[in-house]
KOLMI-124678 format. One record per residue (C-alpha): residue number from 1; residue in one letter; x, y, z. Coordinates in steps of 0.1 Angstrom, whole numbers. Example, Ala and Ser with C-alpha at 12.3 -4.5 7.8 and 13.67 -1.06 7.14 Angstrom:
residues 2
<rec><k>1</k><r>A</r><x>123</x><y>-45</y><z>78</z></rec>
<rec><k>2</k><r>S</r><x>137</x><y>-11</y><z>71</z></rec>
***
This chain:
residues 88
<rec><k>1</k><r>X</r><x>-14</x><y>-30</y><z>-259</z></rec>
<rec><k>2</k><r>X</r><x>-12</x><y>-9</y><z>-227</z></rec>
<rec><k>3</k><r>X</r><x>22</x><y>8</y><z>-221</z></rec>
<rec><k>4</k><r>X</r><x>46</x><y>-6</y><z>-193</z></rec>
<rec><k>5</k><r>X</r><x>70</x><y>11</y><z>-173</z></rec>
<rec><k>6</k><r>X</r><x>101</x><y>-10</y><z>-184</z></rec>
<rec><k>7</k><r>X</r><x>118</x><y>1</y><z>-143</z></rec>
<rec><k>8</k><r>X</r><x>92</x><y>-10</y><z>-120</z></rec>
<rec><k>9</k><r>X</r><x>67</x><y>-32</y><z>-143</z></rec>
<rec><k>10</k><r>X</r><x>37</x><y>-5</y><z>-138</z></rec>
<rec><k>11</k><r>X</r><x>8</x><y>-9</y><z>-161</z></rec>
<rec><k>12</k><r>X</r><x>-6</x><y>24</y><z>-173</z></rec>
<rec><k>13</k><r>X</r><x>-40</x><y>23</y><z>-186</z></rec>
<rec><k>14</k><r>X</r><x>-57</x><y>47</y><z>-209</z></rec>
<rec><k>15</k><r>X</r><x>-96</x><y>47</y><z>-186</z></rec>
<rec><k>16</k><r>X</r><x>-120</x><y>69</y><z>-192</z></rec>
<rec><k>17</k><r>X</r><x>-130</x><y>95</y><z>-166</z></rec>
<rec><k>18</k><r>X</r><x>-161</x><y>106</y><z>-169</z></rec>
<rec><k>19</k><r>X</r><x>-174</x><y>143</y><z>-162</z></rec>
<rec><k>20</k><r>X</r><x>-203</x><y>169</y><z>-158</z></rec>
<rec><k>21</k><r>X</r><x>-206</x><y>204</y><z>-172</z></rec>
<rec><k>22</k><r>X</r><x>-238</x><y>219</y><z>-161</z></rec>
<rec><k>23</k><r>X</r><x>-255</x><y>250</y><z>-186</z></rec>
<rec><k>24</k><r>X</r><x>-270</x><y>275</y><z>-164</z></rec>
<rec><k>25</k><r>X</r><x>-295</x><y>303</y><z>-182</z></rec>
<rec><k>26</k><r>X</r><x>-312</x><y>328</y><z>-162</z></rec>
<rec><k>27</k><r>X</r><x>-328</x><y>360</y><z>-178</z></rec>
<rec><k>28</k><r>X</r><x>-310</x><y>348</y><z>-215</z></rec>
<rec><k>29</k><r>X</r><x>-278</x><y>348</y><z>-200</z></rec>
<rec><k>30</k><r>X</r><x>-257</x><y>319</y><z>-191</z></rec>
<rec><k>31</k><r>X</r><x>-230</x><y>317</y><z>-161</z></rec>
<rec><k>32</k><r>X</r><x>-194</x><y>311</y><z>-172</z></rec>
<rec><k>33</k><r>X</r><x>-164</x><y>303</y><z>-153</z></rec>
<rec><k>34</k><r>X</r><x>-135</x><y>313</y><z>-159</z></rec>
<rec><k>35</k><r>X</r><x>-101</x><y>284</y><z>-158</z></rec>
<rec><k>36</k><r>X</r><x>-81</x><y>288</y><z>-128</z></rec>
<rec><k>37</k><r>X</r><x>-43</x><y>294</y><z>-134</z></rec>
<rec><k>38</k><r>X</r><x>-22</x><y>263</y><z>-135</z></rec>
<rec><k>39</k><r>X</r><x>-52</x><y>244</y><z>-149</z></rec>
<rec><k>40</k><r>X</r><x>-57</x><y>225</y><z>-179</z></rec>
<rec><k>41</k><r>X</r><x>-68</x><y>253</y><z>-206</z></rec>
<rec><k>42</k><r>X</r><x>-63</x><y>285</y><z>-177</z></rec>
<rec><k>43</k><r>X</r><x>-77</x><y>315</y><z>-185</z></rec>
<rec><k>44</k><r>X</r><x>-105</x><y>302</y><z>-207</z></rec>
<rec><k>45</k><r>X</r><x>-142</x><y>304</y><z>-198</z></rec>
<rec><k>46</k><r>X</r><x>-163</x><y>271</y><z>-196</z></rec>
<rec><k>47</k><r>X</r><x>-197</x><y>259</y><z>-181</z></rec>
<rec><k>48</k><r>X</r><x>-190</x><y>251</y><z>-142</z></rec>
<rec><k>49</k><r>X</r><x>-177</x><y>214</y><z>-147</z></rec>
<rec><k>50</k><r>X</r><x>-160</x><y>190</y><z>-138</z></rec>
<rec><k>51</k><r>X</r><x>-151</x><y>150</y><z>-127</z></rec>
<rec><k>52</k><r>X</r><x>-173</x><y>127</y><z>-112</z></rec>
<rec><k>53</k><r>X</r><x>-161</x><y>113</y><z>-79</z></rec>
<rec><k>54</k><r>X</r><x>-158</x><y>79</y><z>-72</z></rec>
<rec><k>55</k><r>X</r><x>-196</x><y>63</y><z>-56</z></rec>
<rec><k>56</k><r>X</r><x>-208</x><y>98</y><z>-73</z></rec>
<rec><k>57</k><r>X</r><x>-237</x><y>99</y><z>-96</z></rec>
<rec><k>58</k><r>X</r><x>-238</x><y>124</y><z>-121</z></rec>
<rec><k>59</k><r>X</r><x>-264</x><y>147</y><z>-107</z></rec>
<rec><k>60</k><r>X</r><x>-246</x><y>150</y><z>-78</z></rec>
<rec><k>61</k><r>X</r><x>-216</x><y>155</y><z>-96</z></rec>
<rec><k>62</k><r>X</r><x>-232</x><y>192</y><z>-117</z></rec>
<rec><k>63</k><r>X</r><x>-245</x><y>198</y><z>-86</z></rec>
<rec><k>64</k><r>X</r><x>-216</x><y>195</y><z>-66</z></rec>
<rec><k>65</k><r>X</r><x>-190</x><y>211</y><z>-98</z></rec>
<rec><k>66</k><r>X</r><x>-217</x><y>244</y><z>-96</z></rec>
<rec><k>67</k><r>X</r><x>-213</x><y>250</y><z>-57</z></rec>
<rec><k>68</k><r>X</r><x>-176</x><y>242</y><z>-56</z></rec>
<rec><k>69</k><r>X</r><x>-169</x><y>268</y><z>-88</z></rec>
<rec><k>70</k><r>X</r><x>-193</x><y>293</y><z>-85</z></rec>
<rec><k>71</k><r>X</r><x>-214</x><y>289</y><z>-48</z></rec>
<rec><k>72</k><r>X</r><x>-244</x><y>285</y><z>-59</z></rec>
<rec><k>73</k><r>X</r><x>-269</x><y>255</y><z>-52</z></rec>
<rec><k>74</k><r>X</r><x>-287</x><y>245</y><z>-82</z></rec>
<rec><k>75</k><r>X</r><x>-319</x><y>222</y><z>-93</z></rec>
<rec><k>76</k><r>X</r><x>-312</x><y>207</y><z>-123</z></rec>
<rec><k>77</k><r>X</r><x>-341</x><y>205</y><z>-146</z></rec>
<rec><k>78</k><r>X</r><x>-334</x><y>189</y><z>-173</z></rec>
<rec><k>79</k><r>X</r><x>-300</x><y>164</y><z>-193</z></rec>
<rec><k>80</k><r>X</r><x>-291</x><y>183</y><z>-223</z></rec>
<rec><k>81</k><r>X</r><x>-268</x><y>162</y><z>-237</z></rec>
<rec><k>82</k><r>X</r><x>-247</x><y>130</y><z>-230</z></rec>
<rec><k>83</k><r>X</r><x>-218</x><y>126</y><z>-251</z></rec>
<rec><k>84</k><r>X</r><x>-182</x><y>114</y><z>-255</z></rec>
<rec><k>85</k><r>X</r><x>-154</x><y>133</y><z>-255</z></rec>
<rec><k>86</k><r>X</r><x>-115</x><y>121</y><z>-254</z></rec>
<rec><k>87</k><r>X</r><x>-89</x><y>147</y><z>-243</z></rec>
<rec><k>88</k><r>X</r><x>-55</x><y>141</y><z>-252</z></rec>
***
């Protein structure tokens, strides 16, 4: 059953929202980022990542996520992994 606000009737649903995190190795290293303060999980390093945006396939998506969080441009060469992965 989805939860409604009992005020104005609002339906909230639980949707998933799909993401990309790319893994970028040069010379047996990989890039990290590190989160942003005021962010979910700040302060913690990740793979650049992020949400898909609407109309946006997912290779533009990790390419997109990689300029916007670290400013480079990046040819993917290969899917790792596809998975699924609920946050609470």
């Amino acid at each position: 059953m989805r939860p409604v606000c009992l005020k104005c009737g609002k339906t909230y649903y639980k949707n998933p929202s799909p993401g990309v995190a790319v893994l970028i190795v040069e010379d047996q290293q990989v890039l990290l980022c590190k989160r942003a303060p005021g962010n979910f999980q700040s302060g913690k390093w990740c793979l650049p990542c992020g949400f898909i945006e609407y109309e946006e396939d997912f290779l533009t998506a990790a390419r997109r996520e990689v300029k916007e969080e670290t400013g480079l441009e990046v040819t993917l060469k290969a899917i790792i992994n596809v998975a699924s992965n609920f946050l609470s």
